[in-house]
PLY file of the C-alpha trace (Angstrom):
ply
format ascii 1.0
element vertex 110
property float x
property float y
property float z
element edge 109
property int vertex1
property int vertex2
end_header
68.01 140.94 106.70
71.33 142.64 107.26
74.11 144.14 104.60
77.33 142.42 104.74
80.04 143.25 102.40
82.40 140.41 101.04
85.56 140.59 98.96
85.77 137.97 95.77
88.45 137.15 93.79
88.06 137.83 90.39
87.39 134.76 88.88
84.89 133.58 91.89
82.93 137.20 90.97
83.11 136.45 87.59
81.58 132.79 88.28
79.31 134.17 90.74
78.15 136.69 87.95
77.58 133.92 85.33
75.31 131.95 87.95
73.28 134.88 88.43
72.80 135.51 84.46
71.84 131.90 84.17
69.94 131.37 86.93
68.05 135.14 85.93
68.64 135.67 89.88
70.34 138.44 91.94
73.96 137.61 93.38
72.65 138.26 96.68
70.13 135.45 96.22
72.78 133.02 95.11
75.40 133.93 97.75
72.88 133.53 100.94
71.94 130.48 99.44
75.58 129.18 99.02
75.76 130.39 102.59
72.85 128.91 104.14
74.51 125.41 102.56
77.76 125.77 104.27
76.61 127.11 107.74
73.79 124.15 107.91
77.17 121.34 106.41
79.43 123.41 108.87
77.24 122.86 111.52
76.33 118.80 111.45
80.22 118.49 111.27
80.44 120.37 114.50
78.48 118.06 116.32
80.73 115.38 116.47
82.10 113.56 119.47
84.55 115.92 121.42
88.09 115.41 121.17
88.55 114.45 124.90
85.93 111.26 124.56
87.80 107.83 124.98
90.91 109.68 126.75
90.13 107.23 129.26
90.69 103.91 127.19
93.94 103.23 128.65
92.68 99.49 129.22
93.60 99.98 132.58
90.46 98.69 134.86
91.58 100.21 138.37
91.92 103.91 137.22
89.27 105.07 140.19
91.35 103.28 142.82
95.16 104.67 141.60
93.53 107.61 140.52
95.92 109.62 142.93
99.05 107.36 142.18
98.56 108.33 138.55
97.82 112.13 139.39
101.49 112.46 141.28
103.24 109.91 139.94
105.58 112.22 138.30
105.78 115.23 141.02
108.37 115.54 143.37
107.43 117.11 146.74
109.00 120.70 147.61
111.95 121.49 149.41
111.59 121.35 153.13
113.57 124.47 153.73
111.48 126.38 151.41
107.86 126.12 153.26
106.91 127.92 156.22
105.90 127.21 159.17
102.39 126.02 159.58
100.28 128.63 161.65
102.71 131.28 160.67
101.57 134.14 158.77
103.97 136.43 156.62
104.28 140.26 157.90
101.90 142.82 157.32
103.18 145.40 153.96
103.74 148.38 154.48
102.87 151.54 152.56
105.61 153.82 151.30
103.93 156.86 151.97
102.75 156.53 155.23
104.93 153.77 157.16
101.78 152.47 158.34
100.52 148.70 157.97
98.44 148.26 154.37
94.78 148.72 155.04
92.78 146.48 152.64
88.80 147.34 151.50
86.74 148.65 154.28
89.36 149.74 156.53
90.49 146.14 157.47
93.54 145.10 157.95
95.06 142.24 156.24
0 1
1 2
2 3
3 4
4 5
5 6
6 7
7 8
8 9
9 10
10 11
11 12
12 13
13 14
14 15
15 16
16 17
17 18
18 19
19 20
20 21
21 22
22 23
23 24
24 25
25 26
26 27
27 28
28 29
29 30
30 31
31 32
32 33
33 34
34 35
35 36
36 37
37 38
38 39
39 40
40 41
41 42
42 43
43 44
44 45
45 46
46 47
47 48
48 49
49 50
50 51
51 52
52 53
53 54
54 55
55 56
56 57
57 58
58 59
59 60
60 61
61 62
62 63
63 64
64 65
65 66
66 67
67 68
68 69
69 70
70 71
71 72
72 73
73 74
74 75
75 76
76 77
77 78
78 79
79 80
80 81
81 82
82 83
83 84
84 85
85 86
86 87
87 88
88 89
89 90
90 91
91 92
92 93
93 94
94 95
95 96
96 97
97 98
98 99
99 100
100 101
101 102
102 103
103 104
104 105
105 106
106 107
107 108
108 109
């Protein structure tokens, strides 16, 4: 077993104490019990369905086929003037200190 340390309010120590008296058990006992409880409840409420299952019951039946339609339906396309040229690669950088085109790893240049 391992030492943990907890900090109780008053009155939930002072409950905790009375169990203990009653019970003719340590507080130790009575709080990994109480833990052991709430992990194992904690845990069957965790295994519920995720929160993503039945996103898809829109009723709609052709969802596979428009699948792209619905994707972009609300996307407009860039600006022409602001894409580049296709096959046309931007400059190399250069480095401050030596005016020289930026080596990448393993002496290649990019």
């Amino acid at each position: 077993m391992r030492r943990t340390t907890i900090f109780l309010d008053p009155d939930t120590e002072r409950d905790l104490q009375a169990l203990a008296r009653r019970d003719r058990r340590p507080v130790a006992s009575l709080v990994r019990e109480a833990l052991a409880v709430y992990v194992v409840e904690r845990k069957q409420q965790g295994l519920g369905l995720p929160a993503f299952t039945a996103i898809g019951a829109s009723g709609q039946r052709d969802v596979a086929e428009r699948h792209e339609e619905w994707l972009w339906k609300d996307l407009e396309p860039h600006d022409d003037a602001a894409r580049r040229t296709p096959g046309k690669r931007a400059p190399a950088r250069r480095s401050a200190r030596s005016g020289s085109s930026f080596v990448g790893r393993r002496g290649s240049k990019r």
